[in-house]
C-alpha positions, 0 to 999 in steps of 0.5 A: 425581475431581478436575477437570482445568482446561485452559486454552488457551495462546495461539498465537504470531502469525506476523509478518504482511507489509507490504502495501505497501513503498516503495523508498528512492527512494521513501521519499525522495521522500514524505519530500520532498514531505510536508517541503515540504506546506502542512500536517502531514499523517498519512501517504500514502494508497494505494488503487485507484479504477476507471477508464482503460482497463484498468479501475483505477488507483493513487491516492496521496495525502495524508491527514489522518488515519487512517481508522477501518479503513485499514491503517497500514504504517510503512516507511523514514520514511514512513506509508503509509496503505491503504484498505481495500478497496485491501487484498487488490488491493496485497499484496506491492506495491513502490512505486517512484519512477522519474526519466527524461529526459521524467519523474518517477513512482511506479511501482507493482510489483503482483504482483495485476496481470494486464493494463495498457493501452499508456499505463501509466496503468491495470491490471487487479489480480485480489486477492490469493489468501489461504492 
């Protein structure tokens, strides 16, 4: 009887999403201030820290270069830096950049969040259920 060898076919991944994606107004505004920093920088970097009042809040920043675990997103010019354990509290998050009278901001549009204080400056982000 002749042995039958059966190899597997390797599954076909499913695109996976972005964990952030910016605005074009936000993409304009990264492209400007990383064009006018002191020195090259990798990228932006997103997180979440604990603090304010409603227990965490948004932090951008510069980075230098791409942790060893970050998450590298590539969207309209920009590379977006997210740390790692800021991963499952900003999935499907839109980040924004908003002009008005009396200021200028990033504006976070996290569907992870369920609470944010008066002032806007911190929130409550459950993480993201995964399927």
């Amino acid at each position: 009887m002749a042995e039958l060898s059966i190899t597997p076919e390797p599954r076909a991944r499913r695109p996976r999403p972005k964990i952030v994606t910016l605005t074009e107004a936000a993409a304009t505004r990264v492209r400007e201030i990383m064009a006018k920093a002191d020195k090259p920088y990798a990228g932006l970097r997103v997180g979440v820290k604990n603090g304010g009042c409603a227990g965490q809040e948004y932090v951008l920043e510069y980075a230098e270069a791409a942790g060893a675990l970050d998450e590298v997103v590539e969207d309209k010019g920009v590379t977006i830096l997210v740390e790692p354990k800021a991963v499952l509290f900003l999935i499907g998050t839109e980040i924004d950049y908003e002009v008005s009278k009396l200021s200028a901001k990033f504006v976070f549009r996290n569907p992870n969040e369920t609470d944010a204080c008066g002032c806007g400056e911190s929130v409550t982000i459950e993480p993201a259920k995964l399927d």
